[in-house]
C-alpha positions in Angstrom: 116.6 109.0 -224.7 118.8 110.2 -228.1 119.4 113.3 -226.7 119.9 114.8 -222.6 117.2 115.6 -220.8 116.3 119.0 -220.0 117.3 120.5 -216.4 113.4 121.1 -215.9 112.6 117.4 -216.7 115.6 115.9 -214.4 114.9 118.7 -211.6 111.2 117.8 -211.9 111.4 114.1 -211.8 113.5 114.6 -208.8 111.6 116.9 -206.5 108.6 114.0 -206.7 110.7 111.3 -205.7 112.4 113.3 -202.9 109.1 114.5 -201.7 108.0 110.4 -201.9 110.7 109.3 -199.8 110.9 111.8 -197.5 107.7 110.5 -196.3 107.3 107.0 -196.5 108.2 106.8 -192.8 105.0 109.0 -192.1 102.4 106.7 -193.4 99.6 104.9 -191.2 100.4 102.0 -189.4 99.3 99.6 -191.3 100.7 100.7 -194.2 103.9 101.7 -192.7 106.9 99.7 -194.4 110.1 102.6 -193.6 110.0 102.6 -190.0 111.5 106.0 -188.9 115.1 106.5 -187.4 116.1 108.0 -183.9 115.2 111.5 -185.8 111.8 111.0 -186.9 112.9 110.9 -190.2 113.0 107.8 -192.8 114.8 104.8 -191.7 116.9 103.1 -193.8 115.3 99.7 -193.9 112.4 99.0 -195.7 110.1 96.1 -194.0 108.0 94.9 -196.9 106.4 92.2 -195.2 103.3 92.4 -192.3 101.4 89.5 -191.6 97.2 89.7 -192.8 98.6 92.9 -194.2 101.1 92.7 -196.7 102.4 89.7 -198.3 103.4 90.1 -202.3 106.1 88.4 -204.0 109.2 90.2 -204.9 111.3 90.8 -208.2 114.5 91.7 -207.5 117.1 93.7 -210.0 120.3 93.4 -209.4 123.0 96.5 -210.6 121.8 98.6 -213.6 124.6 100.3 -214.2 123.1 102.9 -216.7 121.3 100.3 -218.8 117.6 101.8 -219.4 117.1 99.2 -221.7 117.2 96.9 -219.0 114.9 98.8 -217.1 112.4 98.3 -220.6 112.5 94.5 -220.7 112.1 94.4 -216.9 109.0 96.2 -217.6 108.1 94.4 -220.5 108.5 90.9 -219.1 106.1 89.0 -219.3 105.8 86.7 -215.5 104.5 83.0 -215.0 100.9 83.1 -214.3 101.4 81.6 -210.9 103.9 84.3 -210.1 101.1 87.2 -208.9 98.5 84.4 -207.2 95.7 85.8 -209.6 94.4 84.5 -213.1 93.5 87.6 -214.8 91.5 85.9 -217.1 94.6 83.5 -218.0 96.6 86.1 -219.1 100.4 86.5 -218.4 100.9 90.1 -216.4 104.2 92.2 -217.6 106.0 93.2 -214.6 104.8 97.0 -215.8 101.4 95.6 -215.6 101.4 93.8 -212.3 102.8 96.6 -210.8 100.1 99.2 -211.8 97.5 96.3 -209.9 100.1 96.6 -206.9 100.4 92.6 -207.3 104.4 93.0 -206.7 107.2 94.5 -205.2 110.1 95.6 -207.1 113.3 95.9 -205.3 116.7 97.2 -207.3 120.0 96.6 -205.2 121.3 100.1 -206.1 123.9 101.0 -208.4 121.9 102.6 -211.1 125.2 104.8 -213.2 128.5 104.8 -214.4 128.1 101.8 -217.6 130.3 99.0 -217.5 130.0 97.6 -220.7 131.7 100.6 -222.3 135.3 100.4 -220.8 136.9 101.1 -223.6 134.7 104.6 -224.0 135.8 105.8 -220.7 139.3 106.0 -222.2 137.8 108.4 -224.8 136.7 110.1 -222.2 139.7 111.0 -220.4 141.6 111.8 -223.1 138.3 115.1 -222.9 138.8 115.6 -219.7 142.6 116.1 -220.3 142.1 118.5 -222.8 139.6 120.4 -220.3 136.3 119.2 -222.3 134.3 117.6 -219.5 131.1 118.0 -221.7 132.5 116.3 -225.0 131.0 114.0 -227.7 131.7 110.6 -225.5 130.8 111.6 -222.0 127.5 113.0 -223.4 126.9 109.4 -225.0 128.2 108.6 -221.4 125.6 110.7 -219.9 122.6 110.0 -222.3 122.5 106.4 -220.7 123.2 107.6 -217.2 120.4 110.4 -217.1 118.2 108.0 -219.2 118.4 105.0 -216.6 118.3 107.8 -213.4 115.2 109.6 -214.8 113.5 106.3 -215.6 114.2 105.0 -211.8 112.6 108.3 -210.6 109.9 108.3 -212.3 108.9 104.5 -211.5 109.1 106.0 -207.9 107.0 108.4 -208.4 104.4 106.7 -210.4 104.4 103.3 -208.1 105.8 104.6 -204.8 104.7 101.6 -202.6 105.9 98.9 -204.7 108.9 100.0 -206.2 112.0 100.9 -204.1 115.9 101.6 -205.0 118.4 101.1 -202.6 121.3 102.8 -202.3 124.5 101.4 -204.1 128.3 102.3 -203.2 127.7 104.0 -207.1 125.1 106.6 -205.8 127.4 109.0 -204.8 127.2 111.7 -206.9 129.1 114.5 -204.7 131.8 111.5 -205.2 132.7 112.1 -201.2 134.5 110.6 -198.8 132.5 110.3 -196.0 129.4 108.8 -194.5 129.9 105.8 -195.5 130.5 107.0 -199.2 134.1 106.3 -201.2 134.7 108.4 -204.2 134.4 106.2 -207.4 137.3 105.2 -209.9 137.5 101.8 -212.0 138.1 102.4 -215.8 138.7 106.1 -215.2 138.1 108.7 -213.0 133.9 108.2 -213.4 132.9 109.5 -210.2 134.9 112.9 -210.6 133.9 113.3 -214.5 130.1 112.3 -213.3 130.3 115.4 -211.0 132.2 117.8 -213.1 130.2 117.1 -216.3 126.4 117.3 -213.9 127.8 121.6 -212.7 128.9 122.3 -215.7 125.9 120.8 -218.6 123.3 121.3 -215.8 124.6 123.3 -212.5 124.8 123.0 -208.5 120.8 123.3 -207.4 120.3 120.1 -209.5 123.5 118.3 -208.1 122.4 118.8 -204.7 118.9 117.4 -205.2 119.9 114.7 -206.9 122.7 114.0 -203.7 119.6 114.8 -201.4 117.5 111.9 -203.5 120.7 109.2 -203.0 120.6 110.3 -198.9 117.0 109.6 -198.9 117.2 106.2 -200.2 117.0 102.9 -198.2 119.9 100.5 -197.5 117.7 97.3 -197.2 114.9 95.8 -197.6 112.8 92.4 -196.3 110.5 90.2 -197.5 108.5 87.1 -195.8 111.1 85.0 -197.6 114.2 87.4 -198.4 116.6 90.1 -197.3 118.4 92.5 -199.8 121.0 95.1 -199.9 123.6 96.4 -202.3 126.8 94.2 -200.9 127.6 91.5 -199.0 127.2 92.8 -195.0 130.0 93.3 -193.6 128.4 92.4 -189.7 125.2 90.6 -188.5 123.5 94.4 -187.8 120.3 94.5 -185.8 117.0 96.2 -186.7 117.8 99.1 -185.0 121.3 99.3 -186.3 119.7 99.0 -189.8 117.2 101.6 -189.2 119.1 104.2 -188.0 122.2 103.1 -190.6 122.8 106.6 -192.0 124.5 107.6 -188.7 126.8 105.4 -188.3 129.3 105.5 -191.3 131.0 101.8 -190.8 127.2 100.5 -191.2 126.6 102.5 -194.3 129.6 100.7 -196.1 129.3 97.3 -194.5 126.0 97.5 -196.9 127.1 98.8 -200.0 130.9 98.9 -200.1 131.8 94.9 -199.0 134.4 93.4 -201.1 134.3 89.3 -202.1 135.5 87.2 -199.4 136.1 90.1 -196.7 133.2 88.9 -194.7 135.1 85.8 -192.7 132.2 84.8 -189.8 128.3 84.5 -191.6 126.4 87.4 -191.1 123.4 86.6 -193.4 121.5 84.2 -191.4 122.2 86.2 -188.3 120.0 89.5 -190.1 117.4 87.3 -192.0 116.4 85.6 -188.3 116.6 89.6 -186.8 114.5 90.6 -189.5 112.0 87.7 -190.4 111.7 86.1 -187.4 113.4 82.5 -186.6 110.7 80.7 -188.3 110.4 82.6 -191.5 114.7 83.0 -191.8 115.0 79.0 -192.1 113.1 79.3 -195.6 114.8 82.8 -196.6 117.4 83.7 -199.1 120.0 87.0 -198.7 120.3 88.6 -201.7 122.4 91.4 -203.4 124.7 92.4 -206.4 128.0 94.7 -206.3 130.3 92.2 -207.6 130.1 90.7 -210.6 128.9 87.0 -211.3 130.5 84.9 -214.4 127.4 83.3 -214.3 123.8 84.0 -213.0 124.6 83.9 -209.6 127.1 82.7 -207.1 126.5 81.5 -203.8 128.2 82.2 -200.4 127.5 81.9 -196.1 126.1 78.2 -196.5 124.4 79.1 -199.3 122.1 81.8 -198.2 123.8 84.9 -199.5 123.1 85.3 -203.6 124.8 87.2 -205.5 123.3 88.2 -208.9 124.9 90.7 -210.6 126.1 89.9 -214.5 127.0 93.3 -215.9 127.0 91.1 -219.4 123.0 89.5 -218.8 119.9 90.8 -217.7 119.1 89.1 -215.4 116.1 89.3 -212.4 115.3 87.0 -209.3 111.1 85.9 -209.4 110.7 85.2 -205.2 107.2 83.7 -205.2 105.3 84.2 -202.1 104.7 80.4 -200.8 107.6 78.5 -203.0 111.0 77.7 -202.2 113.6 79.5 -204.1 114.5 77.6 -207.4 117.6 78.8 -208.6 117.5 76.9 -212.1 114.0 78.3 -213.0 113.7 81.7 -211.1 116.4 83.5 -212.1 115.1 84.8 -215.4 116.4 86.4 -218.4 114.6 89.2 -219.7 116.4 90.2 -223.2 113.3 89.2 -225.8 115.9 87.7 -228.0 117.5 85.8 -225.7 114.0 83.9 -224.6 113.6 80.1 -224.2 110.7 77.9 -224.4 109.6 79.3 -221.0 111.1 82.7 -220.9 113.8 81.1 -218.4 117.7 80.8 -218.8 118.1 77.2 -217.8 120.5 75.6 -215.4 123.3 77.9 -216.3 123.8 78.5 -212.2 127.4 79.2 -210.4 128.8 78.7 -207.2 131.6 80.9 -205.2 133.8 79.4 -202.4 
């Protein structure tokens, strides 16, 4: 997008994804994969995973952080013919294209706004918001990268509802509250606040509160055969249940999406992964999730089974393969076209965090 989108385009794109999620938790037992919380309504784990069901292998994004031309060279990437377990007539698959055959899931870890490769702008920003202009030049460039990512992750929901989800991030928030879970947002400025304020007064409330409804609607976790993902580190080994009915219990919420680097003291990812996968399946499983930033493609924690992915300066995505072992060196894949090697891959360029 060069330009906002229009309240009838956001308000549009919204309305299907709401209507998406809102049912996921009332599909047919077999395809069932959002079980439904002690109120009937959708859980907040996502169970991607059913044996002779369901078994695909899993991309995993970590932060976008209103990037949308991240989102485009996800799409765009073009995945190892092994990847999907099908030929195709020896032809490599984009991710865009595996995902219309419904060959893949697609998990982000949340945190799709607020940029953080613009700090420097969000000073611009606040010196408009001090003068009373929350709609000015720079928020609007702000906001052009914000709305583009947000109504590009809507409308992959909408157009692939079974095989791409979004969790929720401590950065979808856009009431920027103080409760539920939810912590009102400030790092280089005020962003949650000037978020808010800008959304009433471009667009107005109706919109706000759908797109708030959208962020309550969206799953904390999800889990694979081989993997478990939310936004953060979690703060407790939670059961199923405690996972599923997350969304009432506000200490829950931000033990998923709020953890901080080196506040968890006692393991808690193994403990989930065996709840989740089973005993058998957790010794060959990986944790995953974003939040804080990496320096380099990831950094490793809890024994080595919590990954943490996020690189606010790469673009980085994690290919989990179906029947392979996780191999950090060639499946954690860059997909800026420029930055390409011989294999598409970034190398042995790993990290590891104490």
């Amino acid at each position: 997008m060069e330009e906002l989108p229009s309240y009838e385009f956001i308000f549009s794109l919204a309305q299907k994804a709401c209507d998406i999620l809102a049912l996921e938790s009332s599909l047919p037992p077999k395809k069932l994969y959002r079980p439904a919380n002690c109120m009937k309504e959708p859980g907040s784990l996502l169970e991607l995973y059913k044996e002779d069901v369901r078994e695909l292998p899993a991309i995993i994004i970590p932060d976008i952080h209103a990037r949308p031309n991240f989102i485009a060279n996800i799409l765009n990437y073009e995945l190892p013919k092994k990847f999907c377990g099908t030929k195709d007539n020896g032809k490599k698959l984009t991710v865009y294209e595996a995902l219309q055959k419904k060959l893949l899931d697609v998990i982000c870890v949340g945190d799709g706004v607020h940029t953080e490769l613009y700090a420097a702008r969000w000073e611009l920003i606040s010196l408009e918001f001090e003068k009373g202009d929350c709609t000015g030049f720079y928020m609007k460039q702000e906001m052009i990268l914000n709305l583009a990512t947000l109504c590009a992750l809507l409308q992959l929901k909408t157009e692939f509802p079974e095989n791409f989800h979004f969790l929720k991030g401590n950065h979808e928030n856009i009431l920027n509250c103080n409760f539920g879970g939810d912590y009102a947002f400030y790092k280089y400025a005020d962003e949650g606040e000037m978020f808010k304020r800008f959304m009433l007064t471009y667009y107005d409330e109706r919109l706000v509160n759908l797109i708030a409804k959208y962020e309550n609607l969206l799953p904390l976790v999800a889990a694979g055969k081989n993997y478990v993902i939310s936004h953060a580190e979690p703060a407790a080994a939670f059961t199923r249940e405690q996972l599923i009915d997350a969304r009432f219990d506000e200490e829950i919420v931000a033990g998923l999406i709020w953890t901080k680097n080196g506040q968890v003291k006692n393991p808690t990812a193994a403990a989930i992964m065996k709840e989740l996968l089973g005993k058998k399946n957790a010794k060959k499983a990986l944790y995953f999730a974003g939040h804080r930033p990496v320096k380099e493609n990831y950094a490793l924690r809890q024994n080595g089974l919590f990954v943490q992915l996020h690189n606010p300066h790469k673009q980085n995505i994690a290919l989990v393969y179906k029947n392979k072992k996780f191999n950090f060196d060639k499946d954690i894949v860059n997909t800026k076209p420029e930055l390409y090697g011989k294999y598409g891959r970034l190398g042995k360029a790993g990290g590891k965090e104490k």
